[in-house]
N, C-alpha and C positions, 0 to 999 in steps of 0.2 A: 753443572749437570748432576742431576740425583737420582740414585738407582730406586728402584720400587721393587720391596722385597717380593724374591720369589723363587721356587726352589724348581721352578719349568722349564726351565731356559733350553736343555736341551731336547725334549720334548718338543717344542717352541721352533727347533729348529736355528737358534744362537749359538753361531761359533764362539768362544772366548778367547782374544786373544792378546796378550802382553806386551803393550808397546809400553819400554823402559819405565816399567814401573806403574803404567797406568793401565786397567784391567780395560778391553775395549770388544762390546758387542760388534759382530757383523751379521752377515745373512740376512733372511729375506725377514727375520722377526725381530731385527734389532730395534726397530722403531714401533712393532707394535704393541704397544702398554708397556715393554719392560722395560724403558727408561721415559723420560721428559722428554719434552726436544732438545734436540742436540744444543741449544743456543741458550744462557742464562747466566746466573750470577756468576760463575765458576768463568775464570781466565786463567792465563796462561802461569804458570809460576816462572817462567822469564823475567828481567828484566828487561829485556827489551819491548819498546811503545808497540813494534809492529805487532804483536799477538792481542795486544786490543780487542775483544771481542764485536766491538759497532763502533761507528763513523756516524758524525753529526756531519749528512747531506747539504751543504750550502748554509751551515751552520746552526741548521733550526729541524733536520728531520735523521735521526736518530734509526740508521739502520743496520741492522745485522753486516756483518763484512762478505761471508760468504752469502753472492744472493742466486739467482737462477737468469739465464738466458732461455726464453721460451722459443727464439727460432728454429728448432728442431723439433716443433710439435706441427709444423706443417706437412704437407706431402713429399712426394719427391723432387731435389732441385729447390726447396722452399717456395713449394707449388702448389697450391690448391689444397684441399679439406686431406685433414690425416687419413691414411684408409681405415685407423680405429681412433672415430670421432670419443670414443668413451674414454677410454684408454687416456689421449690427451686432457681428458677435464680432469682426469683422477690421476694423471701427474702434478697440474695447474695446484689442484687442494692438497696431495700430498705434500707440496711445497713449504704450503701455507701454516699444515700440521705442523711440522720437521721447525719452527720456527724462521721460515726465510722471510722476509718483510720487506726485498727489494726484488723487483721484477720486471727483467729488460726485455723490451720487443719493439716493432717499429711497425708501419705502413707497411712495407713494402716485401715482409713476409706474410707469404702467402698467393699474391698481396690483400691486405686487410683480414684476411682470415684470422693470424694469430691474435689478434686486439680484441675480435670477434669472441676465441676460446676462451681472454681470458674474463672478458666483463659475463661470459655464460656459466665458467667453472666458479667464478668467484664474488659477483654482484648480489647482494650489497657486500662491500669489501669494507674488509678488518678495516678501526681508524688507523692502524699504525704500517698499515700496509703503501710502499711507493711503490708506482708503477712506471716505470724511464721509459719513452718511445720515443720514436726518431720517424724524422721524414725529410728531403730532399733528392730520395734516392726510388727510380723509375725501373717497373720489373715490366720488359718487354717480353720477355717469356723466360722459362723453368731457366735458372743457372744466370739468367742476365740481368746487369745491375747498368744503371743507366743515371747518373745525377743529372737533376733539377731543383738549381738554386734560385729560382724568378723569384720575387717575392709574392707574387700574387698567387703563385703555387703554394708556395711555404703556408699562407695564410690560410689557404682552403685546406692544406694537408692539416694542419693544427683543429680547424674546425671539426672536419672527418673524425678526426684521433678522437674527439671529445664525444663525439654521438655515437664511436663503435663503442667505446670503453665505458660510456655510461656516467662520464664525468663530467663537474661543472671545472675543473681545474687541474693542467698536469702537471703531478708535483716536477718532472725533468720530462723536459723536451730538449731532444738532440738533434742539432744538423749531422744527420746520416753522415753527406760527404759534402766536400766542399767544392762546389762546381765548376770546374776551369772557365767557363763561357760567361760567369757571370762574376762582379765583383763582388768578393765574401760579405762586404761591409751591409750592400743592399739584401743580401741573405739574411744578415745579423739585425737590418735593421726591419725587416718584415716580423721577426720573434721578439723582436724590443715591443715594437707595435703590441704582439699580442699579448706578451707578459704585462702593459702600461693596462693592457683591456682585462686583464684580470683571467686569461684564459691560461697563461704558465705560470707557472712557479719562480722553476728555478729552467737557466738555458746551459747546454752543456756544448760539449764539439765531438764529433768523430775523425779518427785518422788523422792528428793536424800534427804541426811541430811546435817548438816553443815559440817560433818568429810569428806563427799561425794564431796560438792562441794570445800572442800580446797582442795584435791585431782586433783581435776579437774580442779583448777586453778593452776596448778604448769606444766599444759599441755599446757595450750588454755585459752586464756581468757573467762571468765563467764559474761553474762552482764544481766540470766534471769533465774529464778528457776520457773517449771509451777508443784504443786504440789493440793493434792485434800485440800478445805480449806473451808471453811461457815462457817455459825455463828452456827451449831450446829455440827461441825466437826472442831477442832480444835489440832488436833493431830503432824501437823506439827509446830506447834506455833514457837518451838524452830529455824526453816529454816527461818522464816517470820522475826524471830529477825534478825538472822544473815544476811538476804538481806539489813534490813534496817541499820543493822550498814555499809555495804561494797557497799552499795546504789547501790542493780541487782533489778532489775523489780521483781515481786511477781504477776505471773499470774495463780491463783488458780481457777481449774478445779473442774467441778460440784461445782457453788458456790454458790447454790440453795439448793443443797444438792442429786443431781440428780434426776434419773427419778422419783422416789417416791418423791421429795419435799418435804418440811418445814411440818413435822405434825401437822393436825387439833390440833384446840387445845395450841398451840404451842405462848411460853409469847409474841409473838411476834405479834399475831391475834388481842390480844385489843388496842395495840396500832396504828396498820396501821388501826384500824378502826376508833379510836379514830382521827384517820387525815383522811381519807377519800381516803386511798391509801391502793393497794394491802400488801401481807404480802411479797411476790416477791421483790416489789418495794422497801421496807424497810428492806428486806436482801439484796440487790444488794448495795442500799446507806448505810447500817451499814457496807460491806468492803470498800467503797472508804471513808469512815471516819475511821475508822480503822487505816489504814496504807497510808503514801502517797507514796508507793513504790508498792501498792497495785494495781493492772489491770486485773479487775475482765474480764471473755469473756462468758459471759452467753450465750446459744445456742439455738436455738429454729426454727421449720419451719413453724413458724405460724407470716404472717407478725402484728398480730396484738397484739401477743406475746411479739416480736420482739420491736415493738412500745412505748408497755408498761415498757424493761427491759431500753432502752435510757433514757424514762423518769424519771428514777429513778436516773440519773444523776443528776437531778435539786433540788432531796427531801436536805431541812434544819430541820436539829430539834437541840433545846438549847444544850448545852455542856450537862446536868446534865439531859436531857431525853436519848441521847445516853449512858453517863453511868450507867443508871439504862436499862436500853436495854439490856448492855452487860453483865451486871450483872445476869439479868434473865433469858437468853441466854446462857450463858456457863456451 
């Protein structure tokens, strides 16, 4: 990341503030013209793999680590059109700005709507931009989630995906969830079908466990497990190993810890104080030090929210504050 001289900043409305050694813009002007995006040649001075700046997607699509989850650009409940339709398209691009080049949303927020925001915010879309959507999962109304693994479902959901988003091809289609009533294999083998027909990419899984995804690779290739995961949910732990042994992307949802977030209070509060950075900001950079298979998509419809969870891409802290972080965190 490269600064772009200039002697405005506080005029601008940029806080300055010092996290151990590296000077770090925040506020509502950090992103506008007085740096680059947050994403570029500039990596971690770690040695450790996990600070990796980007992940090669299924081994051929080269994305930023931190990306964006768009499910919170819908209404309430992930229901119907946002009440500020503008708003959410100029989250969509500020994304896009900010250097994010991966972009998760599904069917079934909204439902269809959000796939809808983003082929309107962003068509024609960057070449380097992935968009991950999921389908097998049924929104009977505001807050309820209903799977549907048929395959003849699945097929027609993958079609839809293609004509909302404006694509001939999706780089990651996820089986949302895996549907107790029906066997995984015929789910897995409905997305082989369409990946053979040149309509996926790459096929990913939601929610599964390691016995789940070796299942699922004896179908179709797996190249991405998106399961719920933060530093104070850690329940999948035993998936996150097995990705980073069989090296699939680890895209964990709510990684904040959802709508209620990190509680007050929380080992995590005196430390991001102690740096002068949100407690957001040091759950977002405790997963991409974590794991380097790790591709957190924090979501949010607030571009200023939004701002804040990129930046969190830049946070450094010693080897030995992260493991006492993780320590008092788990």
């Amino acid at each position: 990341m490269r600064e772009k001289s200039s002697n405005s900043n506080e005029k601008a409305g940029v806080t300055r503030r010092t996290f151990l050694g590296t000077t770090l813009l925040t506020g509502a002007a950090f992103f506008a013209g007085e740096l680059d995006v947050i994403f570029g040649a500039e990596s971690s001075t770690s040695p450790s793999v996990a600070t990796n700046p980007t992940w090669r997607l299924g081994g051929d699509l080269t994305v930023n680590r931190l990306g964006f989850g768009a499910m919170r650009l819908t209404g309430e409940g992930i229901w119907g059109w946002p009440p500020d339709r503008a708003n959410a398209l100029k989250v969509l691009r500020r994304a896009v700005e900010l250097g994010v080049n991966l972009i998760d949303t599904a069917d079934a927020y909204g439902p269809e709507v959000d796939e809808l925001l983003i082929a309107e915010a962003l068509y024609p879309y960057p070449k380097d931009l992935v968009i991950a959507t999921k389908g097998g999962n049924t929104r009977p109304g505001p807050g309820q989630w209903v799977p549907d693994g048929r395959p003849e479902y699945l097929k027609q959901c993958v079609d839809k995906s293609l004509k909302r988003l404006r694509l001939e091809r999706i780089d990651l289609y996820q089986l949302h969830r895996i549907d107790p009533k029906v066997p995984m294999e015929d789910s897995l083998d409905a997305l082989k079908e369409m990946q053979d027909a040149g309509k996926i990419r790459h096929v990913g899984l939601s929610e599964v466990s390691p016995d789940e995804i070796k299942r699922a690779r004896k179908v179709v290739p797996i190249v991405s497990v998106q399961n719920q995961y933060n530093i104070g949910n850690r329940q999948w732990e035993n998936t996150l190993t097995y990705c980073e042994k069989e090296g699939l992307g680890f895209m964990p949802w709510s990684p904040i810890g959802g709508s209620r977030g990190l509680k007050a209070g929380d080992a995590l509060e005196a430390t991001a104080k102690n740096h002068g950075v949100t407690v957001v900001q040091l759950a977002l950079a405790w997963l991409l030090e974590r794991s380097p298979v790790m591709l957190p998509i924090p979501g949010t419809s607030s571009v200023a929210h939004l701002e804040e969870n990129v930046a969190a891409a830049k946070l450094k802290l010693a080897p030995e504050e992260w493991k006492a972080i993780n320590a008092l965190a788990g």
